[in-house]
N, C-alpha and C positions, 0 to 999 in steps of 0.2 A: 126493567132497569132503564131511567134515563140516557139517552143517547148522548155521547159526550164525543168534542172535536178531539180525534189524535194527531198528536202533532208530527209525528214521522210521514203519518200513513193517511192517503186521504182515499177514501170509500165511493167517490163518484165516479173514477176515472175508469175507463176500461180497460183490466188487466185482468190476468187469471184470479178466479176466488172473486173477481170486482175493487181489488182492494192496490192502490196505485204508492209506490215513494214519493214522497213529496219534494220536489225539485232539488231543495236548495238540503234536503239527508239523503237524496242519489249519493254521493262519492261515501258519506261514513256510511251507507248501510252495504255498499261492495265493501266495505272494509270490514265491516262485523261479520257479514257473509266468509269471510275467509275464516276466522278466528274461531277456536274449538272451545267447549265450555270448560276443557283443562285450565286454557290458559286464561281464561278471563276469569275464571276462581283463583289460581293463581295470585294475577296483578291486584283482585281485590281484598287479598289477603296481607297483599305486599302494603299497600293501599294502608287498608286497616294499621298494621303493625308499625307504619310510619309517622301515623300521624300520633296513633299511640306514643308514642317513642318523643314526640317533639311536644306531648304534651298538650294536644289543640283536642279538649275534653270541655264540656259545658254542663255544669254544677245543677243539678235539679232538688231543689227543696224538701223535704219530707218524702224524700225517694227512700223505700226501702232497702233498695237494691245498692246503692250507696251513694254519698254526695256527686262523685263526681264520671260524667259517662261521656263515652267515645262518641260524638254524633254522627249515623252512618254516613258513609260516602257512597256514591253509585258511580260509578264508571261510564253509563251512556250520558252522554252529553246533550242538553236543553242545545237545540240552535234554535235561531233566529236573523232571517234572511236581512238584508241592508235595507230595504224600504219597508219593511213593517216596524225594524227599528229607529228608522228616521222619525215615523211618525208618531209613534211611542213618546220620542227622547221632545217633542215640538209638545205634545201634550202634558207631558212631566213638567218641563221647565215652566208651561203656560200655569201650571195648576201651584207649583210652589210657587211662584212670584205671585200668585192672586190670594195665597195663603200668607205671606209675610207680610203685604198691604194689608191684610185682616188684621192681623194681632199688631201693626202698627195701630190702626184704628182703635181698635177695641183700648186700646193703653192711650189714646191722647183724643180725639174730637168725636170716633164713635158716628160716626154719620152712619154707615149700615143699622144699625140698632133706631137712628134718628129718622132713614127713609123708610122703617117697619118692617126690615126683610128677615132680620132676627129678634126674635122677641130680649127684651132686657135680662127675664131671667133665665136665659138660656146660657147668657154670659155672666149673672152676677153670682147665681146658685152655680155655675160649676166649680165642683174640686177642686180643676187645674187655674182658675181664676185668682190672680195674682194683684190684689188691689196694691201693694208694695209699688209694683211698675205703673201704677199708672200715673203719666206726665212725665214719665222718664225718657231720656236720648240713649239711642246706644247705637253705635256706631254703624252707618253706612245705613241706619234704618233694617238691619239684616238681624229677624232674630232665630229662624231656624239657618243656621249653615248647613246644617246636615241632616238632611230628612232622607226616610226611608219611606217611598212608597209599595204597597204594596200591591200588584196586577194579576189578576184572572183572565183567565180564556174560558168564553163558555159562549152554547149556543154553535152558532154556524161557524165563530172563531173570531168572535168579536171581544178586543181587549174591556174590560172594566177594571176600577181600581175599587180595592177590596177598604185599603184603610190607609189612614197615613200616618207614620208614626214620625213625631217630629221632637219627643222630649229627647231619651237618648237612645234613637234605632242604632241596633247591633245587625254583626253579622256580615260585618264587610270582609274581615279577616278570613274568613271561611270561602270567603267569593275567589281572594287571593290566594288562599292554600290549595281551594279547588284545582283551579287551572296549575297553579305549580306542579300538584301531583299528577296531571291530566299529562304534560309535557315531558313528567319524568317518566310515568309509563307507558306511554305511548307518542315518542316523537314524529314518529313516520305520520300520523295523521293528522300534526301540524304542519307537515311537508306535502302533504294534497290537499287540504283546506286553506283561502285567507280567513283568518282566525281575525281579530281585532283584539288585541291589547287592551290589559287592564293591570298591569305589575306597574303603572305609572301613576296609579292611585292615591298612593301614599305624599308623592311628590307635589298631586294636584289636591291636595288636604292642606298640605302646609301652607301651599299657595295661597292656600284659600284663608286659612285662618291666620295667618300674617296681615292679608290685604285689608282685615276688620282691625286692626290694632287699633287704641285710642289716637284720638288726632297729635300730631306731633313726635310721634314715635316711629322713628326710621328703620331701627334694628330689630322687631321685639322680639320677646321672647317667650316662647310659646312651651306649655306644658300639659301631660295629659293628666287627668285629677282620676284618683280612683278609692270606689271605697276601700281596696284591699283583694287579697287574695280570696277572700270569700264569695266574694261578690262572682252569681254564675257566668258574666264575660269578661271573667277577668283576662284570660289567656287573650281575650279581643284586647285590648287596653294596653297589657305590656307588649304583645304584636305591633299596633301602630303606634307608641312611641318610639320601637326599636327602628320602626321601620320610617318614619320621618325623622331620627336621631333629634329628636328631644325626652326632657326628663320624664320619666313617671312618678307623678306624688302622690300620696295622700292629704288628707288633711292635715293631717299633724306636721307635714315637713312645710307647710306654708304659714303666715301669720301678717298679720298688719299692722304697719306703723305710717306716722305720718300721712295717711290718708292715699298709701299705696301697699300693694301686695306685695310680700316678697317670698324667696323662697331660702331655708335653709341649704348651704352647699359645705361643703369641704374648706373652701376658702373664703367664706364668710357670709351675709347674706345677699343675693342678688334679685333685684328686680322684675317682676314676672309680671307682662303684658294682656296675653293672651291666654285662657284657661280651656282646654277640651273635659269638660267635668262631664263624668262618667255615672255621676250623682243626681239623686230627683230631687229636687226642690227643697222639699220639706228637712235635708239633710245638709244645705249647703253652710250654712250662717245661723248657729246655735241662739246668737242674738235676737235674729230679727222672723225666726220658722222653727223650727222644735228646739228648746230649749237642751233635750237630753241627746242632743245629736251629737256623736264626738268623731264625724266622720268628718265634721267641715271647718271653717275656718273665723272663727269670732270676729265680726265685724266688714266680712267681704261684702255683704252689703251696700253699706256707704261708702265704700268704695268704685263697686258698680255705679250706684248711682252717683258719683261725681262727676261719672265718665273715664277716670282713672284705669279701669281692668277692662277686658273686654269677655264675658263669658258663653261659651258656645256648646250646646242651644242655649241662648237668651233666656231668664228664669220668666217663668209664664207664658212658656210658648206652647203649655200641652193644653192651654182652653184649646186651640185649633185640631187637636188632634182626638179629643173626646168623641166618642162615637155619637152623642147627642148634637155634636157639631157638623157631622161627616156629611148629612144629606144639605147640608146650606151650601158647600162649596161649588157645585156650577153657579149658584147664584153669586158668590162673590166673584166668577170668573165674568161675569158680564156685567157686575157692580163695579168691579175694579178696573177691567182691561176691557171693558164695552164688547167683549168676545165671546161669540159662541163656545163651549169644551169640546175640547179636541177630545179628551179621555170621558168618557159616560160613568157614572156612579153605578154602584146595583143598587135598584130599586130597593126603598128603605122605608118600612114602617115605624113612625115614633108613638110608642107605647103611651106616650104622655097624653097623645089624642084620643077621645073616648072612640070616633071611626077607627082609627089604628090599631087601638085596643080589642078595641070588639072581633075587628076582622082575625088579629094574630088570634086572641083567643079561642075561637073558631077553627083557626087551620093550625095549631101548633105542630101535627104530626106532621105537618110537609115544609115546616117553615123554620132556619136557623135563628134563633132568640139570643142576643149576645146584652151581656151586662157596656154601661154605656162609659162606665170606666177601664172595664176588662182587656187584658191584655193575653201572651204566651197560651194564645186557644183554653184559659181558665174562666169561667162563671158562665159558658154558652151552653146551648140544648142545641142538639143537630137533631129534628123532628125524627126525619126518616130511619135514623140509626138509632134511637132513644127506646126506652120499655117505657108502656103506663104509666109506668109507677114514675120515673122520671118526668114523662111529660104533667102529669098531676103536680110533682114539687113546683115543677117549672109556673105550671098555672096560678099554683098560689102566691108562688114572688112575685110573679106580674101582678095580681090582684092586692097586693100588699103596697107592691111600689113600683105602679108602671111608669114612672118617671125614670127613674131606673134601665131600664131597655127599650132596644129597640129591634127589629125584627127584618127579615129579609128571604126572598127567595131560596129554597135550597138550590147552589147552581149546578150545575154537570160540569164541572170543573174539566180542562183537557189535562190529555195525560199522555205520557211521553212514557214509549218503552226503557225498562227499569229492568235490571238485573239482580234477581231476587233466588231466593234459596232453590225455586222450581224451576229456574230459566229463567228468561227475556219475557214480561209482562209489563203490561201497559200499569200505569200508576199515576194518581191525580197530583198534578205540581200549580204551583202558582209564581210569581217573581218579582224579588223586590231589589228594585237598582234607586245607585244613592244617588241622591240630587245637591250638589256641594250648592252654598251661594253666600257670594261677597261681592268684590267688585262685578263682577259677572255671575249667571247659573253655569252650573257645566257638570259634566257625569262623565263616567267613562264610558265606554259601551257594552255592557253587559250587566250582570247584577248578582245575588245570589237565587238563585232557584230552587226550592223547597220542595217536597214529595215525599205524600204520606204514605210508608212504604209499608204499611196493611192492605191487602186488596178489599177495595170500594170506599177504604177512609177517604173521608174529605179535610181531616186535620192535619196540617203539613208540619206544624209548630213542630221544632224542636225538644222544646219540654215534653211534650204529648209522644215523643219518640220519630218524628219525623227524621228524615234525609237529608241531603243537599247533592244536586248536582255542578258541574263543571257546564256555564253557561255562554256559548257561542255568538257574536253577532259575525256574520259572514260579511266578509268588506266584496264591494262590487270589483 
């Protein structure tokens, strides 16, 4: 089995067994030391039954089992010491501002594609390619405000980022229910840790998406867009409109007149500025993207494009987030900011290349093959865990439509002891923290942290039955 970085415990140091706490989990792990596995089945009982209770369940598709499922919680907590987070949070901010310069590009003068560093149809054939925007203004130049990156730890315990999700990343609500329930169960060890704050989230959201409001609008007013209670984050959706005290709509409660949005109310109609739409593209503007769409708002569209509404993420912002896009971004970090990446990519095979091809072909049993639209860990082959017969189907997709995927190391992902049915066991986690941007980037300090709680899965996704922990950054 590959050797993989633990994040508690580091293996060089000289201790009994050879096996050392790693500085900055010294103080929680004398605190776990005390604690009996009564009471920690207990609180994650308590745990469970609470969240149950408040409803913070996420909706899985053609589950058998039933629409809607409790996502587990863990009770040991992801840290992360103050200067591995500095450096982090320098690399994130670097990476989304060299990503927002791209899809500005890409929608008005297009010089990366003009200096030959992305081929043309890499931008005109993708899915998420939005000819609609192109020649469009939208405010502040900002079309992801809210991107979710996602980071791995692999290797000697060198960050990479996995992927970036920038249409609409979920999963911040979870980050903030985590820590809530982390404090109600165990306060004493916010009283021997500096923990760093993240309950101010919601606050630095509105901020954020105020400071993009169309030019000339002082007050606006800001709404979350959602398809409905169907939709698997929805409990995410009506969470942070409650929780920045704005409306939550659907389509049907908004409509356009006069070449503005407005929203139906109780007292008649009002004015709606700024949209958090919770919606993909293809759904938003029955008019002008799927005609049978009746989740969106007839005519938002030309609205947007007058510059009248401000919509957030920006409609054609997921070209940048396509996994056929993902190996370009160091090169648009020194195309755009003439700077080296702070954050490293993992090494990325594009199937479209016949060398690319050949090689993944060749090594499928040791190499993850992910579809280049794919998302919630759905259309991938994990080599090492896969049967024949799997890696075979997989070989014939690829040979069908290797434009289609693309391919990458299986990594030894680290893993942070997990409290599971048999005890305290180590388990593979990964983490993804939001990067707001408007008039400024800015994040809180922390993110949500995922863990694939099967032992040796390397699938953290939620859908696939993944975790979440309660994730730490330690103030100096």
């Amino acid at each position: 089995m590959a050797k993989f970085f633990n994040e508690m415990q580091a293996d060089d140091a000289p201790a009994p067994g050879g096996v050392s706490t790693r500085e900055h989990y010294r103080e929680f792990c004398k605190w776990l030391g005390e604690q009996s596995d009564d009471r920690l089945k207990r609180k994650r009982a308590e745990a469970d039954l609470s969240f149950r209770r408040v409803g913070i369940t996420f909706a899985v598709y053609g589950d058998d089992a039933g629409t809607e499922r409790l996502i587990p919680f863990d009770i040991i907590p992801r840290i992360i010491p103050a200067d591995e987070w500095a450096q982090l949070q320098k690399g994130l901010v670097q990476r989304v501002q060299a990503l927002n310069m791209f899809i500005h590009d890409i929608y008005h003068d297009q010089n990366i594609i003009k200096a030959g560093i992305i081929p043309a149809e890499q931008i005109y054939k993708n899915a998420q390619y939005r000819p609609e925007m192109q020649g469009i203004s939208v405010a502040s130049d900002i079309y992801a405000h809210i991107a979710g990156v996602d980071i791995v730890r692999a290797g000697q315990g060198e960050f990479y980022v996995l992927e970036d999700n920038l249409r609409v990343p979920s999963g911040v609500s979870y980050m903030l229910e985590d820590r809530k329930m982390m404090m109600r169960l165990f306060p004493e060890l916010f009283a021997r840790n500096k923990i760093a704050p993240v309950d101010h989230y919601p606050d630095m959201l509105l901020d954020n998406l105020r400071s993009v409001a169309p030019m000339g609008v002082d007050n606006p007013t800001v709404v979350v867009m959602t398809p409905g209670m169907y939709n698997s984050a929805y409990f995410e959706h009506a969470f942070l409109a409650q929780q920045m005290g704005v409306e939550l709509v659907e389509g049907q409660d908004l409509f356009v007149n006069d070449n503005a949005v407005f929203m139906r109310t109780t007292r008649g109609p009002r004015r709606v500025d700024v949209i958090y739409r919770r919606i993909d593209d293809d759904f938003l503007d029955p008019l002008a993207f799927r005609p049978d769409s009746s989740l969106g708002v007839p005519g938002l569209l030309s609205v947007y494009r007058a510059g009248r509404v401000t919509l957030a993420n920006a409609i054609g912002t997921g070209v940048a987030d396509d996994k056929s896009i993902y190996p370009f971004v160091p090169d648009m970090i020194k195309f755009y900011l003439s700077e080296q990446p702070i954050l490293n990519n993992v090494p990325t095979y594009q199937c479209r290349k016949p060398d690319d091809l050949a090689y993944t072909l060749a090594h499928l049993p040791e190499l993850v093959v992910k579809e280049v639209h794919g998302a919630g860990g759905y259309g991938m082959l994990v080599g090492p865990a896969s049967t024949k017969a799997q890696i075979e189907d997989f070989r014939q997709r690829l040979l069908a439509k290797p434009d289609g995927y693309i391919a990458q190391p299986t990594l030894a992902l680290s893993a942070c002891p997990t409290f599971v049915e048999s005890g305290i066991a180590p388990r593979h986690i990964d983490l993804r923290p939001f990067v707001l941007s408007g008039k400024t980037i800015s994040m809180v300090p922390g993110g949500l942290t995922r863990v694939a709680l099967q032992e040796g899965s390397l699938v953290v996704n939620s859908s696939q039955g993944g975790g979440t922990k309660d994730t730490w950054i330690l103030e100096n």
